[in-house]
Structure formats: C-alpha cells, structure tokens
py3Dmol code that shows the C-alpha trace and the ligand (Angstrom):
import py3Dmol

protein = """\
ATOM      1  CA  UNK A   1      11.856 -88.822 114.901  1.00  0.00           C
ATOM      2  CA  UNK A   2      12.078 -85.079 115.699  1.00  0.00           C
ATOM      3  CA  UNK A   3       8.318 -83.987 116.705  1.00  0.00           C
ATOM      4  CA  UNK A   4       7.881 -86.892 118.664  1.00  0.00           C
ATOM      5  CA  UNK A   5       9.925 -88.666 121.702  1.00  0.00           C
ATOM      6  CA  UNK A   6       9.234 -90.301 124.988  1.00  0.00           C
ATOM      7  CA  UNK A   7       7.229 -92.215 126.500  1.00  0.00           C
ATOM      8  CA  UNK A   8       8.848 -90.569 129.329  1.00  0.00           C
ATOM      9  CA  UNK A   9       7.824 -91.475 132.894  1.00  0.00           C
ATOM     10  CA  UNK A  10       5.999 -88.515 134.367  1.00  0.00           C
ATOM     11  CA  UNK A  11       5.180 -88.268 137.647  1.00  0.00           C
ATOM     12  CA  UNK A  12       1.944 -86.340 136.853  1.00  0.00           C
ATOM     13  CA  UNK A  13       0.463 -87.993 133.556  1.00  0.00           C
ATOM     14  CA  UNK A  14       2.256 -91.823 133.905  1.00  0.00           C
ATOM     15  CA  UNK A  15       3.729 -93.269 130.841  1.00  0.00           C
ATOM     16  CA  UNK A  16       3.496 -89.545 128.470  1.00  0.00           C
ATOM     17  CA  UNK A  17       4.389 -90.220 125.043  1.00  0.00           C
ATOM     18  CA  UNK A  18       5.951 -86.551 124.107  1.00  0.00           C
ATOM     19  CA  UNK A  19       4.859 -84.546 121.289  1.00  0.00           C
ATOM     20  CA  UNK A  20       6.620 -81.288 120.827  1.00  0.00           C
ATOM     21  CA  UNK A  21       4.977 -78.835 118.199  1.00  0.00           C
ATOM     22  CA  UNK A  22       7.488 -76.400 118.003  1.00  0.00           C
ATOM     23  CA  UNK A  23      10.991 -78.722 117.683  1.00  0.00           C
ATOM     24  CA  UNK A  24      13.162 -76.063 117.360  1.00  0.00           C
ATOM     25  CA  UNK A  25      17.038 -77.328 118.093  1.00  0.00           C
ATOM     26  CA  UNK A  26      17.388 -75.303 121.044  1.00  0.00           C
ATOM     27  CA  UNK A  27      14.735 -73.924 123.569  1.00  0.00           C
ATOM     28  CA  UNK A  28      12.404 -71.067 122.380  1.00  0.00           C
ATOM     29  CA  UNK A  29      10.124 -69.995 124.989  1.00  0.00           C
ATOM     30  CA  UNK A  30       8.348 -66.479 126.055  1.00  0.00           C
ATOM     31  CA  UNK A  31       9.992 -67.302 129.800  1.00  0.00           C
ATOM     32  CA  UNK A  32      13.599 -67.832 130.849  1.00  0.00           C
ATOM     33  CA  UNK A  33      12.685 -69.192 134.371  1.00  0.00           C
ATOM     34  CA  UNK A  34      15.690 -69.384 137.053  1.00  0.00           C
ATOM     35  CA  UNK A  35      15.327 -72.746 137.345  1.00  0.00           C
ATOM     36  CA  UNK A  36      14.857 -74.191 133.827  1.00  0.00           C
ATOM     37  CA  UNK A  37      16.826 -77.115 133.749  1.00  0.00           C
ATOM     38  CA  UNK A  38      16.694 -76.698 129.673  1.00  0.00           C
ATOM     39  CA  UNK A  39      19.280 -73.877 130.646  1.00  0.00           C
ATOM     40  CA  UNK A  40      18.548 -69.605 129.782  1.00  0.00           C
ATOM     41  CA  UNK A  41      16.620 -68.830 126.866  1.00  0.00           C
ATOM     42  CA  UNK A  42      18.403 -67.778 123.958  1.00  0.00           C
ATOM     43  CA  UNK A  43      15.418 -68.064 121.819  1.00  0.00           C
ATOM     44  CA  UNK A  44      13.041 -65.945 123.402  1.00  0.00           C
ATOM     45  CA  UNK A  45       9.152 -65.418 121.508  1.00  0.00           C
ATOM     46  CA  UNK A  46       6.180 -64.416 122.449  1.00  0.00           C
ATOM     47  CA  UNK A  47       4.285 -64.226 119.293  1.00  0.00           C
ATOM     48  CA  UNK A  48       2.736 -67.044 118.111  1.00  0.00           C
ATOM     49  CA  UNK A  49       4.540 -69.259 114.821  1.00  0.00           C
ATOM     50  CA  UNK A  50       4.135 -72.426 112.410  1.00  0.00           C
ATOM     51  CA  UNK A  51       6.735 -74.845 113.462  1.00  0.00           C
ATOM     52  CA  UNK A  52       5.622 -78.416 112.751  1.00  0.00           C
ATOM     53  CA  UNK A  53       3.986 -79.327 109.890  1.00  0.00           C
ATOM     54  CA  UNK A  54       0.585 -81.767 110.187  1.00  0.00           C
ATOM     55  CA  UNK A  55       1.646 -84.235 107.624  1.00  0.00           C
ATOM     56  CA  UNK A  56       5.207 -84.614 109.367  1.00  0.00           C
ATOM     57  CA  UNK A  57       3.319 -85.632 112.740  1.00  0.00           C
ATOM     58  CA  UNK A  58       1.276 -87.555 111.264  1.00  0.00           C
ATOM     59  CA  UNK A  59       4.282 -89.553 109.755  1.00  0.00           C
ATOM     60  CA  UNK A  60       6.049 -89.420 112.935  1.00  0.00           C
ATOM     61  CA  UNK A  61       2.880 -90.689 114.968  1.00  0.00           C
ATOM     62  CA  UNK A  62       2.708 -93.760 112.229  1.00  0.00           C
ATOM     63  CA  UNK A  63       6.217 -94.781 113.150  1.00  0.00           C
ATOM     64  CA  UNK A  64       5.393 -94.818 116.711  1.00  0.00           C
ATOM     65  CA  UNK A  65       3.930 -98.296 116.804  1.00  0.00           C
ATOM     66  CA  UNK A  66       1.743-100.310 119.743  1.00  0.00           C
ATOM     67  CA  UNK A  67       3.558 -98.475 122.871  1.00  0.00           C
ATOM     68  CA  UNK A  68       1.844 -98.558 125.771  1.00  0.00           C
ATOM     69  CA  UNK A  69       1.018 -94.915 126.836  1.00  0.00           C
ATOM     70  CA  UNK A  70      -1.196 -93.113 129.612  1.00  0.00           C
ATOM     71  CA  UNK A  71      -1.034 -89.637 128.062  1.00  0.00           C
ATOM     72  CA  UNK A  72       0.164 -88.193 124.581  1.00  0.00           C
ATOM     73  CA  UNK A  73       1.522 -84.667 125.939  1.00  0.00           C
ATOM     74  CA  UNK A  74       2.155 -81.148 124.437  1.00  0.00           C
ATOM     75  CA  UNK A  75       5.613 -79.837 125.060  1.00  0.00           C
ATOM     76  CA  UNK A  76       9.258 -80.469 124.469  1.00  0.00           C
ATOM     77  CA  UNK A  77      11.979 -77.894 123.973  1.00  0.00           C
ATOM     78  CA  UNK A  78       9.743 -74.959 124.019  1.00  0.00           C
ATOM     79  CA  UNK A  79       6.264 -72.995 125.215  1.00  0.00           C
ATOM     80  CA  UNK A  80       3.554 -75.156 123.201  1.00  0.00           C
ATOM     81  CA  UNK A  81       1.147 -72.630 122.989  1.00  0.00           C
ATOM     82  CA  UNK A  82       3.722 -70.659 120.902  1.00  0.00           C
ATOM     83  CA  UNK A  83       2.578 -73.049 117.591  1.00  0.00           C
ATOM     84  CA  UNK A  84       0.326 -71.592 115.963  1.00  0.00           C
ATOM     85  CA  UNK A  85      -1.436 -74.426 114.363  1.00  0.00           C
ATOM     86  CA  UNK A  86      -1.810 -76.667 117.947  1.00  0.00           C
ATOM     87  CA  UNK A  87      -5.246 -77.097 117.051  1.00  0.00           C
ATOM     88  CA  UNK A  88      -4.402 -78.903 113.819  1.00  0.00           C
ATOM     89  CA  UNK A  89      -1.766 -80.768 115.516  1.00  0.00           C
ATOM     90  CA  UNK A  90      -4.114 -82.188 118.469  1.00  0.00           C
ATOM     91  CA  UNK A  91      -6.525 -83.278 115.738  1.00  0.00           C
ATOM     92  CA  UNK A  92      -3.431 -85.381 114.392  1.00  0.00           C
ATOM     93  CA  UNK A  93      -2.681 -86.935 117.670  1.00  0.00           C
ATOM     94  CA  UNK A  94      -6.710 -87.996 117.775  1.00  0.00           C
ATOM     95  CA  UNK A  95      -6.811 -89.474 114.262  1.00  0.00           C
ATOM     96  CA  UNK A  96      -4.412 -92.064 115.702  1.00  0.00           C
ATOM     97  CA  UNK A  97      -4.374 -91.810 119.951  1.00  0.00           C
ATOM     98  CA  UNK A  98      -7.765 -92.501 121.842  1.00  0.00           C
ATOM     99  CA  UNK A  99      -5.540 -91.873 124.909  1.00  0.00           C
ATOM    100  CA  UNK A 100      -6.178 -88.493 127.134  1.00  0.00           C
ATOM    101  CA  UNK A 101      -4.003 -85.519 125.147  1.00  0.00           C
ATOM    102  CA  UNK A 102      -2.146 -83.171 127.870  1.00  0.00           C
ATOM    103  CA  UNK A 103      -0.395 -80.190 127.493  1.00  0.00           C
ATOM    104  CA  UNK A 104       2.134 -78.479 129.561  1.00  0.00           C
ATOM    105  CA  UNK A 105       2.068 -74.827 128.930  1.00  0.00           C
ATOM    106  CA  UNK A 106       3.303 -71.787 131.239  1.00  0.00           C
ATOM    107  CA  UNK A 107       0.233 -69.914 130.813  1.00  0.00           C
ATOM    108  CA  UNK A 108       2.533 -66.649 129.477  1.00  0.00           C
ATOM    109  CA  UNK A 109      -0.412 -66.323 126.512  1.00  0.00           C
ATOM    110  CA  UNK A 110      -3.486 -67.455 128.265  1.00  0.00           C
ATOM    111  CA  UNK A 111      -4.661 -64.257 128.733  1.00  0.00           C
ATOM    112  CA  UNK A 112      -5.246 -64.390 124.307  1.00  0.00           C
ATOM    113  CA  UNK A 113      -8.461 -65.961 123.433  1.00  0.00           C
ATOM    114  CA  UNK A 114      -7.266 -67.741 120.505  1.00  0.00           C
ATOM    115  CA  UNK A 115      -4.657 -69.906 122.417  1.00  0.00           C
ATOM    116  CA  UNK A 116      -7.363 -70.287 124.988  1.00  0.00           C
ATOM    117  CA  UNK A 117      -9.795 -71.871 122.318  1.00  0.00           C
ATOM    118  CA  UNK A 118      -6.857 -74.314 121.108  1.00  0.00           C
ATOM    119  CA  UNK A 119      -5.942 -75.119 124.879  1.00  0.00           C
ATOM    120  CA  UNK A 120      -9.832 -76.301 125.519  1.00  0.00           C
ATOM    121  CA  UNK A 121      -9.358 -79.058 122.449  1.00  0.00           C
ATOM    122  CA  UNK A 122      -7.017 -80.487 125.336  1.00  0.00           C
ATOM    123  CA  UNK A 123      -8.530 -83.246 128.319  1.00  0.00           C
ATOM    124  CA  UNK A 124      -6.049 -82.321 130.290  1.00  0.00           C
ATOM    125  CA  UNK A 125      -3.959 -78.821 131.078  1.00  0.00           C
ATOM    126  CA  UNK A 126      -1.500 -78.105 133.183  1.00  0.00           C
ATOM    127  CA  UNK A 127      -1.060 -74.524 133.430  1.00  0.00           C
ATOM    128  CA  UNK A 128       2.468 -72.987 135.581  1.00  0.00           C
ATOM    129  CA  UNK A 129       1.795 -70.539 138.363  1.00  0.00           C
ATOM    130  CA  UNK A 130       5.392 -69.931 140.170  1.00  0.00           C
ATOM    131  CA  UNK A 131       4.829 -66.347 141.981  1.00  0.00           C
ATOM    132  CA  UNK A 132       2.312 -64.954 144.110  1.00  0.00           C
ATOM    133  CA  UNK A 133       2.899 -61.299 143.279  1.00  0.00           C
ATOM    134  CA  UNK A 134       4.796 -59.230 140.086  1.00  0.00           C
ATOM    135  CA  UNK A 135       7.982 -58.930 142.103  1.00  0.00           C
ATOM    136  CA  UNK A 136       8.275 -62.470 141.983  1.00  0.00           C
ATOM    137  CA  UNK A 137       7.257 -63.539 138.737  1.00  0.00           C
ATOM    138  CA  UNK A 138       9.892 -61.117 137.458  1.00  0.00           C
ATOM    139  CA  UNK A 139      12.576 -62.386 139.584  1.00  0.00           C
ATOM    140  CA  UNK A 140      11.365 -66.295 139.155  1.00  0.00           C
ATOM    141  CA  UNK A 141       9.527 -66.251 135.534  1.00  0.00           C
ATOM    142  CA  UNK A 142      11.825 -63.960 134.045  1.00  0.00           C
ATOM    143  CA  UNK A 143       8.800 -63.535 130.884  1.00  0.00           C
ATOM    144  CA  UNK A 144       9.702 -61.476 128.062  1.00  0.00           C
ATOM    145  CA  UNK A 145       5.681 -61.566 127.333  1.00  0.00           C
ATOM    146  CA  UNK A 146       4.382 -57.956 128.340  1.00  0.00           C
ATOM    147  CA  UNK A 147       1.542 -59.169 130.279  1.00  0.00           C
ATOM    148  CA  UNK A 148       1.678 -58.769 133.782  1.00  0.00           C
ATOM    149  CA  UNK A 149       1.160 -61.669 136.331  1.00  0.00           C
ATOM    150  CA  UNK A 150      -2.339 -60.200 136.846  1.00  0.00           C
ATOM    151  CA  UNK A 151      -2.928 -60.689 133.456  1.00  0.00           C
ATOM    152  CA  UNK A 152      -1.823 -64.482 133.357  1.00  0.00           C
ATOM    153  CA  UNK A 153      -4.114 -65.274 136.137  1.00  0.00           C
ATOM    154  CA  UNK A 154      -7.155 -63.513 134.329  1.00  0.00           C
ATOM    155  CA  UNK A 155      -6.105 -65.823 131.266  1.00  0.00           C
ATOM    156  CA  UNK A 156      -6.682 -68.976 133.447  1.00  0.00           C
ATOM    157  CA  UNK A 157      -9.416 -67.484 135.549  1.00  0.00           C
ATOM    158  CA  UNK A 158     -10.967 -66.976 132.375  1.00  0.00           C
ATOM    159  CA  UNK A 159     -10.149 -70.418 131.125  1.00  0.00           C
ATOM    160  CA  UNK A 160     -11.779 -71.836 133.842  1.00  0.00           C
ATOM    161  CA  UNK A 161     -14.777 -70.861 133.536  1.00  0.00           C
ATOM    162  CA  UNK A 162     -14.820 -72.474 129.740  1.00  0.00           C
ATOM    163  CA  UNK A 163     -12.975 -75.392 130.435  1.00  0.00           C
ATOM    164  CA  UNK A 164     -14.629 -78.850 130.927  1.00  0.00           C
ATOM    165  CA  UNK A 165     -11.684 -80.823 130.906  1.00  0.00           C
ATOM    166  CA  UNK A 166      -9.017 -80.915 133.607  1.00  0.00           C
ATOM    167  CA  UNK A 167      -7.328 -78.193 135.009  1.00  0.00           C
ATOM    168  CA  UNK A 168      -3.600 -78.799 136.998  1.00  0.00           C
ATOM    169  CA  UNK A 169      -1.882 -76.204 138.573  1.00  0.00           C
ATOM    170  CA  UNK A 170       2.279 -76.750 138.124  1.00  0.00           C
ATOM    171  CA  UNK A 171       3.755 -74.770 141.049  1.00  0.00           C
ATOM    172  CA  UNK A 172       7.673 -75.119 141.303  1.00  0.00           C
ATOM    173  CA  UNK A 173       9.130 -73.856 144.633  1.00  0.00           C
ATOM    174  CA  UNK A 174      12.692 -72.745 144.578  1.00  0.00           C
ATOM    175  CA  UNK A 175      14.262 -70.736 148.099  1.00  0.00           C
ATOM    176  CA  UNK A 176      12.694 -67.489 145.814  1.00  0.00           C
ATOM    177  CA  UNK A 177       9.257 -68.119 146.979  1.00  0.00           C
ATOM    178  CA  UNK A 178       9.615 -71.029 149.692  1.00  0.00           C
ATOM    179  CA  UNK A 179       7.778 -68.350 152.435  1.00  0.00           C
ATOM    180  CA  UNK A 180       4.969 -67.698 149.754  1.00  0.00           C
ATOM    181  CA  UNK A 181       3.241 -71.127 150.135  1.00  0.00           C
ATOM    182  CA  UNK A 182      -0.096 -69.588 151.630  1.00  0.00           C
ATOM    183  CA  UNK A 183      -0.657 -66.622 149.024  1.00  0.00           C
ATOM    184  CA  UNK A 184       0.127 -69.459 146.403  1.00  0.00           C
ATOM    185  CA  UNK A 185      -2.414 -71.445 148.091  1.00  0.00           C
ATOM    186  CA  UNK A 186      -5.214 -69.124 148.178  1.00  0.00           C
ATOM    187  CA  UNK A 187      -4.172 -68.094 144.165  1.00  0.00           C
ATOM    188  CA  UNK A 188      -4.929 -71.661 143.317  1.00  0.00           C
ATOM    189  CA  UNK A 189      -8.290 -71.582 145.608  1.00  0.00           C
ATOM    190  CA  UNK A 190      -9.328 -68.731 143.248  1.00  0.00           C
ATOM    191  CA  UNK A 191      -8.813 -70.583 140.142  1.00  0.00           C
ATOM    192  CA  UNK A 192     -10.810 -73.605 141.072  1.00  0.00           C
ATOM    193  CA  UNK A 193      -8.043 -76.397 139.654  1.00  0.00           C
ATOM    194  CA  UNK A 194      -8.928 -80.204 139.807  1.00  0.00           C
ATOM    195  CA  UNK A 195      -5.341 -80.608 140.837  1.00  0.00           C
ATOM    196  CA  UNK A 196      -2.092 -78.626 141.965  1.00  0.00           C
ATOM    197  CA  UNK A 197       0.805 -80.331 141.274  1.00  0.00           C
ATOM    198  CA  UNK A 198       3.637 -78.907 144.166  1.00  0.00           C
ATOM    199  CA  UNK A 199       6.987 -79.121 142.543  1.00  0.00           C
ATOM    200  CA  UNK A 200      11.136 -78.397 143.101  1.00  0.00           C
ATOM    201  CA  UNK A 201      14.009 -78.486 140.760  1.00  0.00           C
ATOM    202  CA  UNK A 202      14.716 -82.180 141.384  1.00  0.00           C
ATOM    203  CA  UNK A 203      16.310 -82.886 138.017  1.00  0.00           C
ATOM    204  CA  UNK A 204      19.986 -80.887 137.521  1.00  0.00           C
ATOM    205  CA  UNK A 205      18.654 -77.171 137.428  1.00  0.00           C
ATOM    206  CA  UNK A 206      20.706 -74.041 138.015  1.00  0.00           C
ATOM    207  CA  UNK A 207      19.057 -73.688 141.684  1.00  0.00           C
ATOM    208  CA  UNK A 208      18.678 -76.138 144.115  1.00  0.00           C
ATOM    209  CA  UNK A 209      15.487 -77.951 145.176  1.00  0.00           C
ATOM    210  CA  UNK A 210      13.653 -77.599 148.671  1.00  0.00           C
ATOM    211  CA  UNK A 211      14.189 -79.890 150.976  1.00  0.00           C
ATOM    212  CA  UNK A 212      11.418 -83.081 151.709  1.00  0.00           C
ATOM    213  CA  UNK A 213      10.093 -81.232 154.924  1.00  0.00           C
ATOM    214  CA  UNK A 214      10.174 -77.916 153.346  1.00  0.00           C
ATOM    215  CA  UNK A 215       7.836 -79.191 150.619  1.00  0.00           C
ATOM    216  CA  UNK A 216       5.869 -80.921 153.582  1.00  0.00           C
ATOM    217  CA  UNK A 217       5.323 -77.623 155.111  1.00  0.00           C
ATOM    218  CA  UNK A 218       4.209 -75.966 151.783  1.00  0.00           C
ATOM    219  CA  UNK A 219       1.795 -79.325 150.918  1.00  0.00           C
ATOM    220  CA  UNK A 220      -0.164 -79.127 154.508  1.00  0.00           C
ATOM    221  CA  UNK A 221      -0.413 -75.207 153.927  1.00  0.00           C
ATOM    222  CA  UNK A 222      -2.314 -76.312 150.563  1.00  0.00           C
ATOM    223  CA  UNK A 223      -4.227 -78.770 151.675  1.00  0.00           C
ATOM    224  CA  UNK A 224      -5.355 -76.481 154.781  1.00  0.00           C
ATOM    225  CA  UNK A 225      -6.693 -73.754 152.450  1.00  0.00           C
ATOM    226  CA  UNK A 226      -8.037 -76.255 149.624  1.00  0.00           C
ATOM    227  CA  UNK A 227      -9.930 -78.519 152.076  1.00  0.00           C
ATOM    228  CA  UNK A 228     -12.940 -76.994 151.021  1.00  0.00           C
ATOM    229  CA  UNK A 229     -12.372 -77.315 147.567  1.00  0.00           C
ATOM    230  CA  UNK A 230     -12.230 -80.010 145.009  1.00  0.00           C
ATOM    231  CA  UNK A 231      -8.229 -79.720 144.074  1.00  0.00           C
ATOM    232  CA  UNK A 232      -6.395 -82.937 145.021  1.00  0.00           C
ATOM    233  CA  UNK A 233      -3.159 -82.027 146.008  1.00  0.00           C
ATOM    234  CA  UNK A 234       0.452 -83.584 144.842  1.00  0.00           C
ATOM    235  CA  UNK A 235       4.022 -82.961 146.514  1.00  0.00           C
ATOM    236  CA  UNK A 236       6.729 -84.270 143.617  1.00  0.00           C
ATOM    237  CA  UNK A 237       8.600 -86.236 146.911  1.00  0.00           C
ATOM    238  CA  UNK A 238       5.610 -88.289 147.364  1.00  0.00           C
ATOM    239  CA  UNK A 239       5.437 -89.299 143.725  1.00  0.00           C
ATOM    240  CA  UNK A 240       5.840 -92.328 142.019  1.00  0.00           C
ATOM    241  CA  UNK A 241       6.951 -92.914 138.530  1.00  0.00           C
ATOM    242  CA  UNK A 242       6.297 -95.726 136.206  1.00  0.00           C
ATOM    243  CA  UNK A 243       8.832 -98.026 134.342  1.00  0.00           C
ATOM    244  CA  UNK A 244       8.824 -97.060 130.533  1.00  0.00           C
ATOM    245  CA  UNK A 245      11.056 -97.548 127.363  1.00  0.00           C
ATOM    246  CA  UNK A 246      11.510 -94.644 124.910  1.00  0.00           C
ATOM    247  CA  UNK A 247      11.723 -95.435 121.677  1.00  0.00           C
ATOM    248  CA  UNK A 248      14.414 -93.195 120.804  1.00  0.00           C
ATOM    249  CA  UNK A 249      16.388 -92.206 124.013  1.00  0.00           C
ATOM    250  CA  UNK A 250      18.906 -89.462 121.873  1.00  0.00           C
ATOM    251  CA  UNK A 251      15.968 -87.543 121.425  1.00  0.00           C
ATOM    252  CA  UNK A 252      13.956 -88.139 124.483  1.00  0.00           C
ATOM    253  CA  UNK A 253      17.191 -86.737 126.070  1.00  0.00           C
ATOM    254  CA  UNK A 254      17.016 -83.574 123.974  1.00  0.00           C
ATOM    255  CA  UNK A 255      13.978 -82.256 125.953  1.00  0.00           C
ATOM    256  CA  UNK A 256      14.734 -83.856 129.102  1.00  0.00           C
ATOM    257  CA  UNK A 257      18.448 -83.594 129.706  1.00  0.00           C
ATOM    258  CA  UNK A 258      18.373 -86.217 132.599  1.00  0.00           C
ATOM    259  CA  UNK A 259      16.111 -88.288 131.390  1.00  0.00           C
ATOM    260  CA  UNK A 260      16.812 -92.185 131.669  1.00  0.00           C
ATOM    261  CA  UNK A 261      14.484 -95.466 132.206  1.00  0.00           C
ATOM    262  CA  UNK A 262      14.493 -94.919 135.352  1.00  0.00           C
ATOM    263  CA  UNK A 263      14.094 -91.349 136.468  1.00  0.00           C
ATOM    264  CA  UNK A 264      12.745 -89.235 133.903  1.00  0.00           C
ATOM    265  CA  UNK A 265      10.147 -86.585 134.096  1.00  0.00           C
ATOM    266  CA  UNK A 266       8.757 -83.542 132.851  1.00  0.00           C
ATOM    267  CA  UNK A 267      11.052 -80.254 132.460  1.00  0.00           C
ATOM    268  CA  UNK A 268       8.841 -78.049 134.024  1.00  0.00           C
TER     269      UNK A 268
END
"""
ligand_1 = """\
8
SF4
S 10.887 -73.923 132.733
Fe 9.452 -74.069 131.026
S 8.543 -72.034 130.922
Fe 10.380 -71.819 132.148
S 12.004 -71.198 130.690
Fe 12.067 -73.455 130.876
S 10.793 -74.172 129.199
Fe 10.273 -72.008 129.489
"""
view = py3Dmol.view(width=600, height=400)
view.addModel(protein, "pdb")
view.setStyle({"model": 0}, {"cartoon": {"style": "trace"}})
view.addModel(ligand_1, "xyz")
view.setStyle({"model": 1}, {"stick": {}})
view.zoomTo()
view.show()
C-alpha cells in the first residue's frame, strides 16, 4: 500500500487509519515549520495538484480488511489540502468507512473557498494555528504561501461560520512562542473551536519540546480564557494513546518516522 497506512495511535482521533492523498516520496508541503519532525521541506507547493488517483484508493481501501479504527484521517507526508481532488477522495473513503473522516491540514489555503468547500465534506478538522502575530508565523511556520497570518485566520474564521462538523485547533508550542500562550488563547476564543489540542515536539524534531509544567502553565492560561466558551481543552502530556497494529509498519513509518505499536502519533 502507498495511499494508505496506519492505524496509527493518535492521541487526538484514537485508533486513525491514515490516508494520505498526496503520497509523494518525500514531504511536499506549502510550510517548512521549525519543528517538523518530517525534516525541511524540499518540496515546497502552494498550488493545488492531482496526486492520487480514486480508483487506486479505492483498491488500497479494499485491501485494508476488518481493522478496527476510530477515525480514517487525511494526511501523511504532505499538506492534504494541496490534492486537488480531496473531495473525490473523501467520497472513496465513505463508499467503504462509516467511521468519522478527519483531516489534519495547516490551514496555509483556508483562506481559498474551494479548499474550504472540500474541507466541510470532513466530520472532523483539525486546523494548525502556531503564532499569535506575523513575526512569529514567519519565524515558526516558515510558509512559502503568500498569505499572511491574518489571512489564515480569516480562512478559518470564515470556515467557522459554515462548518457543522467539528472544529480542533492544533497548537504546537516550541521555546519560539512559549510566552505567547494568552494571545494564542484569546485567537482560539475568536474562532469558536469545539476543541484545542495544546501540543510540543514530543516525537524526535529538530527543537526540543516544553517541559510538563511549562505546558501546564500554557493549558490553565487556556482554560482561563475559554471557560466561557464551549472548546474542551487537551495538553499532549495528559494524553493517552490506544494499543493498535498497522498493517504495514514500513510504510506507517514513512509518515511517522517514530512511529511504533506503542508510541505513535500524528506528525503535526
Ligand atoms: S509540521 Fe506539518 S505543516 Fe509543518 S512543515 Fe511539517 S508537514 Fe508541513
């Protein structure tokens, strides 16, 4: 299999059977974040592409058999919003899944209303905020997309308000924006989530992770500003994960370098 890998054990979505709809060999993605523990981007895009085919996903999904599985999930070695056809794709994963269908995406193209429209076919998106201001999401993010971080948060802002499904904030914390926990908070007040999801480079990553109290300090700072709000809040310390099996572990390993039974997870 080459589209599809995992179940992986994600400590967001459970047992996540992976699909990736771009499969290139090697990363491509419109960021090259300081932290990407896929290593720097030497496939950068930011225009949108045919990758996967439907019929070869379909084939693949066949093959995949009675696993048990929480989620089927959208991502992989590369930005899933950069396939062109995801909408086709997702309708794939339906014909055979009645499980949720996620997608991790880094929200570099939400501001576009035709990967908007394809993200809303999802139940469940998690969308990547990192930096509270341009400075950082230049120095964090590193996008080659032209939009500014203004931008991306319109795209989700806007998403929001046509979204039924679920809406998860991914917010890594590396020592680049550790003091930044309370403008982060009150972004993800603004865009009305169901769920932030407080992360650190756990898995090998080219910085280091904060510590347990430092991510403490940064959880109680959201949950002071979201009290009033519906967003449950997650710290990746307090996290458990569940047992899985992949059914091919070479290329589970592909997208998730570290990946084994027991600690796994998803790269962003
Ligand atoms: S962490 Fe995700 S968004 Fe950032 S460079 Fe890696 S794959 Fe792209």
């Amino acid at each position: 299999m080459s589209i599809v890998y995992g179940p992986v054990p994600s400590w967001r979505l459970g047992r996540s059977l992976g699909v990736d709809p771009v499969s290139t060999q090697e990363k491509t993605c419109s960021f090259n974040c300081i932290y990407c523990q896929l290593g720097p981007t030497r496939h950068p895009l930011t225009e949108r592409q045919e990758f996967v085919q439907p019929s070869a996903l379909r084939r693949e999904l066949m093959q995949v058999g009675d696993v048990p599985v929480d989620y089927v999930t959208f991502s992989g070695v590369a930005e899933p919003t950069l396939a062109a056809n995801l909408a086709e794709l997702v309708a794939v994963v339906r014909e055979q899944f009645a499980q949720p269908v996620a997608i991790l995406t880094n929200s570099s193209l939400m501001k576009r209303g035709d990967v908007r429209r394809d993200l809303a076919l999802f139940d469940v998106v998690v969308a990547k905020v990192d930096a509270p201001d341009e400075t950082l999401y230049q120095q964090i993010n590193r996008p080659f997309v032209d939009y500014t971080l203004a931008e991306v948060l319109w795209g989700i802002h806007r998403f929001r308000e046509e979204f039924q499904g679920k809406l998860a904030l991914q917010m890594m914390f590396v020592e680049a924006n550790r003091d930044c926990a309370r403008e982060m908070a009150e972004i993800a007040r603004d865009l009305s989530p169901d769920e932030v999801q407080l992360n650190t480079p756990l898995r090998p990553s080219p910085v280091p992770p904060l510590s347990p109290a430092e991510m403490d300090e940064i959880e109680a700072a959201f949950v002071d500003l979201l009290a009033l709000s519906k967003a449950r809040v997650l710290n990746v310390y307090k996290a458990t994960r569940p047992e899985v099996v992949s059914l091919d572990e070479g290329e589970t390993r592909r997208r998730r370098p570290q990946y084994s039974r027991q600690e796994g997870g998803d790269k962003r």
